[in-house]
N, C-alpha and C positions, 0 to 999 in steps of 0.2 A: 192695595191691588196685588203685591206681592205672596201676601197672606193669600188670596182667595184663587191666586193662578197654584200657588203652592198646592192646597188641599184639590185642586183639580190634576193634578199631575201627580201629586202625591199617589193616588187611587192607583196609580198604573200597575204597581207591584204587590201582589197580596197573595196568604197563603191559609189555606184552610183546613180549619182540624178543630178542634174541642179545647174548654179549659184554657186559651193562652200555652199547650205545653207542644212545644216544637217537636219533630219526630221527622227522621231521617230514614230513606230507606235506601239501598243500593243501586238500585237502577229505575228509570222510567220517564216518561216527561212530567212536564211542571202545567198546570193548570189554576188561573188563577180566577177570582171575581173582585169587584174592587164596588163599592157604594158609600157615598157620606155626602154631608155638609160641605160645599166648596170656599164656605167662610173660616173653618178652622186650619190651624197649622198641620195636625196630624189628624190621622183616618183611624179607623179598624180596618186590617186585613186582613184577607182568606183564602186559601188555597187548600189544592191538594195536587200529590205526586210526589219525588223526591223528598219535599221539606210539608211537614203538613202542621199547620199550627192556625192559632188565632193569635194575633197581635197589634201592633200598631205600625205605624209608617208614617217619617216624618220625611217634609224639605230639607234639607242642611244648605244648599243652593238652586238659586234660581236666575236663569239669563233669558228673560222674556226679547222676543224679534218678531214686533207687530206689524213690520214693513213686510213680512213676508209669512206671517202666523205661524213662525216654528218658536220652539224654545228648545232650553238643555235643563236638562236640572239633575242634580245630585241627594237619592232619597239616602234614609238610613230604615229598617225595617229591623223593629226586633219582635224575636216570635220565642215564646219560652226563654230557654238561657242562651239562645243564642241572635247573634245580628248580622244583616246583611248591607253592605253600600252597594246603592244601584244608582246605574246611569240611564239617563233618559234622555233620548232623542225625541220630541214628536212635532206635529203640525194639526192645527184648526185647522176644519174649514170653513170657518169666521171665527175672527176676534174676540170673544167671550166677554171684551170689556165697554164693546162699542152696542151700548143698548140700542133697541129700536127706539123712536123719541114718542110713536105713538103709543104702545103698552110698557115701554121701559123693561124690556124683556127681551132674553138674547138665545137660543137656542142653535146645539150643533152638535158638530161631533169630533175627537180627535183619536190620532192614532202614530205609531210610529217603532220602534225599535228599543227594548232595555239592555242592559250586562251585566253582570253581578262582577264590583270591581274590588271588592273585597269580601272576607265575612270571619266571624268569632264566636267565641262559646261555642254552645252545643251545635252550630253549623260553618265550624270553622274548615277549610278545604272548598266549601259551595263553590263552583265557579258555572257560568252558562249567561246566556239570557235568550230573547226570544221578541215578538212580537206582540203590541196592544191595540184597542178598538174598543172607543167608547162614545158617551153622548152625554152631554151638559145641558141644564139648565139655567141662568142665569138671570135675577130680576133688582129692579131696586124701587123704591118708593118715589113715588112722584111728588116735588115741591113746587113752591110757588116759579121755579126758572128751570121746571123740566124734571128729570131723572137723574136722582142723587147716584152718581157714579162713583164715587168716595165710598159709598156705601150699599155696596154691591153682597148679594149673597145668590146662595145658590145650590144646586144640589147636582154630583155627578155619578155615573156607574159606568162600569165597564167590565172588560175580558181583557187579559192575558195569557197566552201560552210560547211556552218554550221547553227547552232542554236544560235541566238542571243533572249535573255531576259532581262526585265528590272525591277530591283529590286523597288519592292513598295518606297518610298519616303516619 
């Protein structure tokens, strides 16, 4: 379950550009798009503004709060030669883990607030974050005692945008 909230919040932060090769520019906002398998640990991310690159984005921590469908989590995002740690606030609006029992299929959306709490290599300085809004799918195969929730998959996409700056050097 960890896994699969993971690659769903993972999506949150993404940067876009060509090749994997990170590219920095002086000023402007951050625009991001976020899409993958919600069963893997790490995504592909894409963005453009400030930091433009293809890369990846993994979970490093996850603190799932189904009583209230928020979480936190702590990504890591590298893009070219350089990495970013982001923070992530957000909330479902339903639980992505509680299937329906008649199609075994879960469907919604989430959204909430990122930071960039660190970064290195070629986006060392980064600091900003911004806001996300996305929408989940989630299903699992039905057995003989219902909806294998154990074995959950899934697919999510999303948007973010914020304000990315790059501290003098």
């Amino acid at each position: 379950m960890k896994k699969l909230i993971s690659v769903l919040l993972v999506q949150l932060a993404t940067l876009l550009g060509v090749s994997g090769v990170a590219a920095a520019r002086a000023e402007g906002n951050q625009h991001f798009f976020l899409a993958g398998p919600a069963e893997g640990p790490s995504i592909t991310i894409a963005g453009r503004g400030m930091i433009t690159g293809i890369g990846t984005l993994t979970a490093e921590a996850v603190e799932l709060r189904p009583v209230d469908n928020t979480y936190h989590e702590v990504d890591l995002a590298v893009i070219g030669g350089g990495t970013l740690t982001i923070s992530v606030d957000g909330r479902f609006d339903t639980w992505p883990f509680t299937l329906d029992p008649r199609s075994c299929t879960r469907r919604g959306s989430l959204g909430g607030n990122w930071v960039i709490t660190a970064s290195g290599g070629d986006l060392a300085g980064a600091t900003g974050g911004g806001t996300f809004r996305g929408r989940f799918f989630t299903y699992a195969i039905r057995g003989p005692a219902g909806c294998d929730e154990g074995a959950i998959k899934g697919f999510v996409a999303g948007a973010m945008a914020g304000d990315v700056r790059f501290r003098t050097r």
